[in-house]
C-alpha positions in Angstrom: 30.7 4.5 1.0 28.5 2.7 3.1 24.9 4.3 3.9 21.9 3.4 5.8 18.4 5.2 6.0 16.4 4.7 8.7 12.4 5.1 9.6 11.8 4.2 12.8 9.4 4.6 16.0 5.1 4.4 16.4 4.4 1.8 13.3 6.0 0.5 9.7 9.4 0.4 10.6 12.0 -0.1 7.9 15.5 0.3 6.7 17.0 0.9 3.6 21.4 0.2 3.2 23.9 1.0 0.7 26.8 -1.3 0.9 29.1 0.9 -2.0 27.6 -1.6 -4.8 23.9 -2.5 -3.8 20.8 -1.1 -2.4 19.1 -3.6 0.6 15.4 -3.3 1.9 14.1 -4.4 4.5 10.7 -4.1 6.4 10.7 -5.4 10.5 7.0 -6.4 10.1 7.5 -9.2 7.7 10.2 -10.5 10.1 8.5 -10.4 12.9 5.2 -11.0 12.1 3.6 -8.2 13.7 1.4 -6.1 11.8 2.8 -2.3 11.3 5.7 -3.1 13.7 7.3 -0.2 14.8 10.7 0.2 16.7 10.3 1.9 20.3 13.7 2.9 20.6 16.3 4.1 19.0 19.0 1.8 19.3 18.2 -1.9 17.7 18.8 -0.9 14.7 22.2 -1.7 15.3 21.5 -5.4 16.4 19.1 -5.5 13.2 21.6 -4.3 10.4 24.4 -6.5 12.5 22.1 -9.7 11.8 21.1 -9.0 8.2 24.3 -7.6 6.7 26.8 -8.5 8.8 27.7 -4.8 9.0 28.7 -2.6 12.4 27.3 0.8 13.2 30.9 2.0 13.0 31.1 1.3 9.4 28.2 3.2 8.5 29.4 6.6 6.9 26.6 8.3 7.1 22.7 8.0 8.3 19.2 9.1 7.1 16.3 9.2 9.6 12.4 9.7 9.1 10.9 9.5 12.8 8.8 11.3 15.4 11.1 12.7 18.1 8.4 13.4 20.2 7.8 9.7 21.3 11.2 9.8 22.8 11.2 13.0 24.6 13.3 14.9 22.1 12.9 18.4 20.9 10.8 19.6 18.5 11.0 22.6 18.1 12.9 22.6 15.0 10.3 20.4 13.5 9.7 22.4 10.8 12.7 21.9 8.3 12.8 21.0 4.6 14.6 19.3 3.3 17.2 18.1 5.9 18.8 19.3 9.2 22.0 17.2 11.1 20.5 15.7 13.8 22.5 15.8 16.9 19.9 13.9 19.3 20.5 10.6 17.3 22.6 7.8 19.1 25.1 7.2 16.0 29.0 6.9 15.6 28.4 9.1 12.0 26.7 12.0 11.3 23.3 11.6 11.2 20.4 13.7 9.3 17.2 13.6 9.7 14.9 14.2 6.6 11.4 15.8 5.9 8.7 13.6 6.4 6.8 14.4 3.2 10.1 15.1 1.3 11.1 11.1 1.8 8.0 10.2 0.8 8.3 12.6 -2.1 11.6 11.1 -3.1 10.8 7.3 -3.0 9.1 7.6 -6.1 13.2 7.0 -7.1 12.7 2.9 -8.8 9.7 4.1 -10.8 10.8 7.5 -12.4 14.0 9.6 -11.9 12.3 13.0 -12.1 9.2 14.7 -11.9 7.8 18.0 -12.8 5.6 18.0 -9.5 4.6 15.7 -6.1 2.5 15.7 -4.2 1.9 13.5 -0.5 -1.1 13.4 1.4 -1.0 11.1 4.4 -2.1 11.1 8.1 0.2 13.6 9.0 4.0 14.2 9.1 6.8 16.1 10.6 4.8 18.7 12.8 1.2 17.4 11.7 1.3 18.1 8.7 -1.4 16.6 6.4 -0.2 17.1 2.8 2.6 18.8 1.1 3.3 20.4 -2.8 6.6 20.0 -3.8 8.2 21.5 -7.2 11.5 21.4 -8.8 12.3 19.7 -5.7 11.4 22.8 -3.5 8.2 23.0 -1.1 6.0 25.2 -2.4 2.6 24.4 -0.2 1.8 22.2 2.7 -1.3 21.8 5.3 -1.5 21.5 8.7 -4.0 18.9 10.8 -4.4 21.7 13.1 -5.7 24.1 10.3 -6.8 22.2 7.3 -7.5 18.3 8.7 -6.0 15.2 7.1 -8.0 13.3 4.4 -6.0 10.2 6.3 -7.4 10.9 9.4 -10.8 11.9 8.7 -11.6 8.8 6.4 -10.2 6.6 9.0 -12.5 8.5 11.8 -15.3 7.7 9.6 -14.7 4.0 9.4 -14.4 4.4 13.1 -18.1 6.3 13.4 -19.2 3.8 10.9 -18.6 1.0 13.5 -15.8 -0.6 11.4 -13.6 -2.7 13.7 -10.4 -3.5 13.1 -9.4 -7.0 13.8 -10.1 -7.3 17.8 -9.9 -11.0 17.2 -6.5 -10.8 17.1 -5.7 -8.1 19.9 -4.7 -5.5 16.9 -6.2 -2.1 16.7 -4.1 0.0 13.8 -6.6 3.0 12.9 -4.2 3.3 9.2 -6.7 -0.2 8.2 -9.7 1.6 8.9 -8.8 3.8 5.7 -8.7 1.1 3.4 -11.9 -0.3 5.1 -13.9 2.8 4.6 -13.3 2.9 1.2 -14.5 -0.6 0.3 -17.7 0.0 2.4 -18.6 3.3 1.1 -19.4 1.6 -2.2 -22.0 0.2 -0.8 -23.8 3.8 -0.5 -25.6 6.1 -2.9 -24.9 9.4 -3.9 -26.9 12.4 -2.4 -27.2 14.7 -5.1 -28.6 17.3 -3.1 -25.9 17.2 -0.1 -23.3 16.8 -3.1 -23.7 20.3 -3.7 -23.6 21.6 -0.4 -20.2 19.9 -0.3 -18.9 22.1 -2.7 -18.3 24.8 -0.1 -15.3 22.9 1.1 -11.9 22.1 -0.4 -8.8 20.7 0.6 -8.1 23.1 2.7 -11.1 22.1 5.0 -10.7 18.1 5.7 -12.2 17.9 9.0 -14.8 20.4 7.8 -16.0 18.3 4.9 -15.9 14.8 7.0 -18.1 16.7 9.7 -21.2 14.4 10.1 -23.0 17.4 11.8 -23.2 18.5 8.2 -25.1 15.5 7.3 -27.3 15.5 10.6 -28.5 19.0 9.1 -29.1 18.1 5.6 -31.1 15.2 6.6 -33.3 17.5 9.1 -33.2 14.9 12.1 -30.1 13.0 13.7 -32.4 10.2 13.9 -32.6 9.7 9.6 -29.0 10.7 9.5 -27.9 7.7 11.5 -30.6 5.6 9.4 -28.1 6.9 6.2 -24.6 6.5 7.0 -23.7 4.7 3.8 -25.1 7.2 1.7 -23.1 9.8 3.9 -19.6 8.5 3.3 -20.7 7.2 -0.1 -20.8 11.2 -0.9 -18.3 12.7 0.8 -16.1 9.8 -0.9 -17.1 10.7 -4.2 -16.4 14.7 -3.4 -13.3 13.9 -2.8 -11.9 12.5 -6.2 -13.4 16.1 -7.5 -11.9 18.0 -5.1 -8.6 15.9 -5.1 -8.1 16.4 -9.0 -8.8 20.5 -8.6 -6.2 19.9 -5.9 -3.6 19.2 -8.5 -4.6 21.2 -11.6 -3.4 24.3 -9.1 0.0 23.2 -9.8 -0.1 20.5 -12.5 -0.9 19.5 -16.3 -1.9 17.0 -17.7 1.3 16.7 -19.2 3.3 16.8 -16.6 4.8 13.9 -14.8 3.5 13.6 -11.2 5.4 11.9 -7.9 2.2 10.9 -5.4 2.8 9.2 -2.4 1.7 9.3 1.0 -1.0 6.7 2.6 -3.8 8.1 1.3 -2.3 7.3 -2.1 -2.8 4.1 -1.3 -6.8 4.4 -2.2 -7.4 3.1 -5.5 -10.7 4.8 -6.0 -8.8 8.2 -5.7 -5.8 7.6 -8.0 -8.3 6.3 -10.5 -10.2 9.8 -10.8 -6.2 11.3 -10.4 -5.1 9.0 -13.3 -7.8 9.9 -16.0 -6.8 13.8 -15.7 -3.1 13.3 -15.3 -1.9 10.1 -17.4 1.8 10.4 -16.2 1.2 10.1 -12.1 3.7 7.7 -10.8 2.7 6.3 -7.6 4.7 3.8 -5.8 3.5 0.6 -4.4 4.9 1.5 -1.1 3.5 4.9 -1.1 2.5 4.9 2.6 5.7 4.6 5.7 6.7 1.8 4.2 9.0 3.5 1.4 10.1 6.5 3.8 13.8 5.1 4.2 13.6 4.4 0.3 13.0 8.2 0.2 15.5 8.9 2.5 18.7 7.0 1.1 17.4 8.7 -1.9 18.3 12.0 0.1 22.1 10.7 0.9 22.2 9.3 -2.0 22.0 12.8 -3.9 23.7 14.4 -1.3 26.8 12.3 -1.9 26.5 12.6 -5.7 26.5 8.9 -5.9 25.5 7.7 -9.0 21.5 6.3 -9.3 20.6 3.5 -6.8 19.1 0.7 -8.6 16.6 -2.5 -6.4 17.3 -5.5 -8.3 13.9 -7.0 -9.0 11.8 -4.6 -8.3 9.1 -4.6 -6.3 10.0 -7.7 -5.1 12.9 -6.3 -2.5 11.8 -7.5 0.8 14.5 -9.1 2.4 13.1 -11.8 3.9 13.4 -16.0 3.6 13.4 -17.0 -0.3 12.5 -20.5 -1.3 15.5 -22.7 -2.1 13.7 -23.8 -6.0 11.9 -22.3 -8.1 8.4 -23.9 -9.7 8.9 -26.5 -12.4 6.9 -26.3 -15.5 5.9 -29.4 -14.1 4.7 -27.8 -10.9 2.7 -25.1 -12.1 0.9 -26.8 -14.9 0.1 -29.3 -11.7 -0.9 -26.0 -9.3 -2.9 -24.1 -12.7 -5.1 -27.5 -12.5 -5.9 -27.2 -8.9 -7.1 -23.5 -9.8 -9.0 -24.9 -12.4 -10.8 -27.0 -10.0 -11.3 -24.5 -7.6 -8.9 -24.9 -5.0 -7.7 -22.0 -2.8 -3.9 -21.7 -3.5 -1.4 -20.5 -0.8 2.1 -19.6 -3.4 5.1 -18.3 -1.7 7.5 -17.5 -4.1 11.0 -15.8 -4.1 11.7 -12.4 -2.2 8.2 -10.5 -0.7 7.2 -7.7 -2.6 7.3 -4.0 -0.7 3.9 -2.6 0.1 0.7 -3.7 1.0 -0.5 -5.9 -2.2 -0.1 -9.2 -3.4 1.9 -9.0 -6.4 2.4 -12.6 -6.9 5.0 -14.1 -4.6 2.9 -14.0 -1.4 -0.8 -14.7 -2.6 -3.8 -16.4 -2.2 -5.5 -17.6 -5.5 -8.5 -18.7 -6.8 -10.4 -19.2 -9.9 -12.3 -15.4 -9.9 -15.2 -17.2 -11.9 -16.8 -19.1 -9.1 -19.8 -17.6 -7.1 -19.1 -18.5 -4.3 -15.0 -17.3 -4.3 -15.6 -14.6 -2.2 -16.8 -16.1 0.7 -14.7 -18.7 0.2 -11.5 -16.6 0.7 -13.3 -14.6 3.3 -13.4 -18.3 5.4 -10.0 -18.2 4.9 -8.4 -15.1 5.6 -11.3 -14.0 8.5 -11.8 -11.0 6.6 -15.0 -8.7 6.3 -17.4 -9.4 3.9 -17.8 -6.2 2.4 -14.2 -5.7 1.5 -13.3 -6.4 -2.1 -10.8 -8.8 -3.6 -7.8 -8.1 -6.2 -7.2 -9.7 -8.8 -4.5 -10.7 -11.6 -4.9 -10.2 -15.5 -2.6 -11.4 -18.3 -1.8 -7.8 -19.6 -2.6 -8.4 -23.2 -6.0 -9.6 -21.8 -7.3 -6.5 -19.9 -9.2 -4.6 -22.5 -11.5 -7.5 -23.1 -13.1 -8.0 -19.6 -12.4 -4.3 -18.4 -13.0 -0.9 -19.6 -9.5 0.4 -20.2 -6.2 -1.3 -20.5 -4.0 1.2 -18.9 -1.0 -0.7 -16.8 -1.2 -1.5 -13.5 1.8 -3.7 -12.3 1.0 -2.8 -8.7 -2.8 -2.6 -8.0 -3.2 1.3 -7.3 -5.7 1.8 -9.3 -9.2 0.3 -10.3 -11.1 -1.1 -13.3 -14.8 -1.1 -14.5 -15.6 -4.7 -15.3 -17.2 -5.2 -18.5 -19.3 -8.1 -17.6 -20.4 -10.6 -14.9 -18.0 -13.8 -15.6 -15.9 -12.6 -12.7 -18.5 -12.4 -9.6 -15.7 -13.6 -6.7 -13.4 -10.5 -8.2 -16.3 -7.7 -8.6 -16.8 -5.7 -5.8 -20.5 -3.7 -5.5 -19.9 -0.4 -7.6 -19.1 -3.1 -10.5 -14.9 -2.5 -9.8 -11.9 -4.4 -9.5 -8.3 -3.5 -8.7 -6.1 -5.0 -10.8 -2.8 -6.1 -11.5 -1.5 -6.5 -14.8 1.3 -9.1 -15.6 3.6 -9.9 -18.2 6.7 -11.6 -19.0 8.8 -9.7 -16.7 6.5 -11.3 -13.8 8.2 -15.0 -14.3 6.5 -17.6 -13.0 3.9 -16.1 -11.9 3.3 -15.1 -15.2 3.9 -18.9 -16.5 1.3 -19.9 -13.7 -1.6 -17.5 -15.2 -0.9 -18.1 -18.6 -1.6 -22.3 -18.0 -4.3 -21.6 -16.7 -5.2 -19.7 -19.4 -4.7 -22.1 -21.8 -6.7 -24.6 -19.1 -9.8 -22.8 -18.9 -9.8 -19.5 -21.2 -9.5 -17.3 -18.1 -6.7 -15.0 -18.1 -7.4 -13.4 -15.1 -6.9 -15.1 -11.0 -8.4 -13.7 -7.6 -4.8 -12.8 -6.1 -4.9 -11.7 -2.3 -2.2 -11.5 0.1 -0.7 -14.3 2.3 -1.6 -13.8 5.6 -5.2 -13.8 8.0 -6.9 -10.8 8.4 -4.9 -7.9 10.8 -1.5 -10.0 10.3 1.2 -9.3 8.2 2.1 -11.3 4.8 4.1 -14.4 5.5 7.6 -13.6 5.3 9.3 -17.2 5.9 8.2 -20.7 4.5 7.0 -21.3 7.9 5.0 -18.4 8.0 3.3 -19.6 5.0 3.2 -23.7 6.5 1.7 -22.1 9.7 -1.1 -19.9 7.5 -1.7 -23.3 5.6 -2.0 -25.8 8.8 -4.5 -23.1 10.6 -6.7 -22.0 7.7 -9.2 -23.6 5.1 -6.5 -23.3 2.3 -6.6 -26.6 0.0 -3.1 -26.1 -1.8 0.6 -24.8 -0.6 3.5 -23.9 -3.0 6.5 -23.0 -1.6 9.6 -23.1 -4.4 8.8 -26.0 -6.1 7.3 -28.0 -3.6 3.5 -28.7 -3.3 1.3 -29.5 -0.2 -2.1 -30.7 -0.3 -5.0 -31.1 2.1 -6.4 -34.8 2.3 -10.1 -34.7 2.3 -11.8 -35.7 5.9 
């Protein structure tokens, strides 16, 4: 039985197909090298699953869709199903569903756990604007509406916008999901308003767009004037209220025994699912929590439906189907690129298949030696990035406990550390935080390449970025990653087992 799952239109396009043996991934952006490329229509995925698998839309038995019909001037006024209707509007040869939004999110925690007690997604918004969802026992038992309750999404990404954040006009790109991840690195650099922490307390989850209202802040500060003097400390609050008000959130429904699905974008910030991790210790969260996992999700849904037995991604995270070196690194070769580190070269390494979501993980990075000074800026020449953002970074797993303050795993950087000290200033971002990625032995070279340079220097731990300029996507071809290398200030390229160096001028 051959299956395909679809999500499609507005931004983040991807596709997820069965072939009867083996699960395939694939994300359009990464292929075309547009940032949060979304299909317009609704018939190139046919031309798209003809060029990658070799496979007709006749032979499809069945198909999955996550999408916006309004975009293309279809009904909605069944919007509001859960979890699946047959969709009738859908140009296919098969029958065609089309899942819940939130539900495909819920269900794409599938590579990470099999079951959980409880989900929960908060995002932008979903199928008929809705803003976050509750699902138990694989029933919906709660959900908000933009309309009523806001979206944490949207409001932190309107605040970026109010806070003057731009979002890469240098390269003709305007995606308002970046400003999210922006606001949250430049709230750190605020303080906490004790005083306008309590009046916050009078809203909850229910009342997003009432708790992001700057009015509120105009009032407390007595004069509009001093309030746009204080923005930093403004967002630096409501930020903080949130991690409160999130964990209440999920003690309504959860323990902190349970095990927890949490997806969504807004999953994606680190500071969040930090606060969400000390009080529930079993939250899964997948590193393509935002639209990028929604036609994971949604095979997930045929996949069930069929009573197939449990899908399973070879090397997972690293899915993406997209151009893999022909070698792999020699011993040689990464002893020779964990001595460049050592000297403080910036490292371009392209290795094997891309991993899914937004973070490095160690086949598409940028490295550097997180003990120099200056390596912050240094990157920041290179990727045209804003200095206030912080950088990831990468940590021999048996390492962790000795430069940060726990040593819970973190394969896919969802979460954030406290550093314990000051030997990693290109890595520590302002509130004295790192997200990081732990690696072992199931990381492969990548965990070969730390662990020389390890034994080089007596740092187990590497800035690790992703591989691409600032509002473009990760490279997703070796040309992708020559072109990066030729245009930017990057001394070193490793692509397989092949290195490329910069000559001095």
């Amino acid at each position: 039985m051959k299956l395909l799952a679809l999500r499609l239109c507005e931004h983040d396009s991807n596709i997820s197909y069965y072939d009867g043996e083996k699960l395939h991934y694939f994300k359009s952006e990464r292929h075309l090298q547009i940032k949060h490329h979304g299909y317009s229509n609704l018939w190139e995925w046919r031309k798209v699953i003809k060029e990658l698998w070799d496979v007709d839309a006749s032979e499809i038995d069945e198909i999955a869709i996550v999408f916006d019909p309004w975009l293309h001037k279809l009904p909605t006024d069944n919007d509001k199903f859960f979890p699946a209707i047959e969709y009738e509007y859908f140009p296919a040869p098969c029958k065609v569903w089309r899942v819940n939004h939130h539900y495909a999110h819920y269900l794409s925690c599938w590579p990470l756990c099999d079951k959980a007690d409880v989900g929960f997604v908060f995002d932008g918004n979903g199928d008929l604007n809705t803003s976050w969802t509750v699902f138990k026992d694989n029933k919906l038992v709660e959900s908000g509406l933009y309309d009523t309750n806001g979206s944490l999404g949207i409001e932190l990404g309107n605040a970026g916008s109010w806070l003057g954040i731009k979002v890469n006009e240098q390269y003709n790109f305007n995606h308002a999901n970046d400003l999210c991840g922006k606001t949250m690195g430049l709230q750190s650099y605020g303080n906490i308003d004790e005083n306008f922490l309590q009046q916050l307390k009078q809203f909850d989850v229910y009342q997003a767009k009432e708790l992001f209202d700057i009015s509120n802040w105009n009032k407390h500060c007595g004069s509009e004037l001093i309030a746009r003097l204080t923005p930093l400390d403004w967002i630096r609050t409501v930020h903080y209220y949130v991690e409160f008000l999130l964990v209440n959130f999920f003690k309504k429904y959860a323990t902190a025994n349970d095990t927890i699905f949490y997806s969504g974008g807004v999953a994606q910030n680190v500071i969040w699912n930090t606060a969400l991790r000390e009080a529930f210790p079993k939250i899964v969260i997948p590193p393509h929590c935002a639209d990028d996992g929604l036609s994971i999700g949604a095979i997930e849904w045929l996949r069930i439906k069929n009573n197939i037995p449990p899908f399973k991604f070879d090397k997972f995270p690293f899915i993406q189907l997209d151009t893999t070196p022909l070698t792999k690194p020699s011993t040689t070769t990464i002893r020779k690129v964990a001595e460049y580190l050592a000297e403080g070269k910036v490292v371009a390494w392209y290795q094997g298949n891309g991993e899914i979501g937004p973070r490095a993980l160690g086949h598409r990075s940028i490295l550097l030696d997180p003990r120099l000074p200056d390596g912050k800026n240094k990157i920041n020449s290179v990727k045209n990035r804003e200095s206030f953002r912080p950088f990831g970074a990468s940590i021999l797993a048996q390492h962790k406990s000795k430069y940060f303050y726990d040593d819970n795993e973190d394969r896919f950087m969802l979460f954030v550390s406290r550093v314990k000290n000051i030997l990693f200033p290109a890595i520590t971002h302002v509130d004295g935080t790192c997200r990081i990625q732990t690696v072992d032995e199931t990381n492969g070279d990548f965990y070969d390449l730390l662990t020389c340079f390890y034994q080089l220097t007596g740092c187990p731990a590497i800035l690790n970025t992703s591989l691409n300029l600032a509002g473009k996507p990760i490279a997703g071809s070796p040309s992708d990653a020559h072109l990066f290398f030729e245009q930017t200030k990057t001394d070193v390229l490793v692509v397989g087992d092949e290195i490329f160096v910069k000559l001095a001028i």
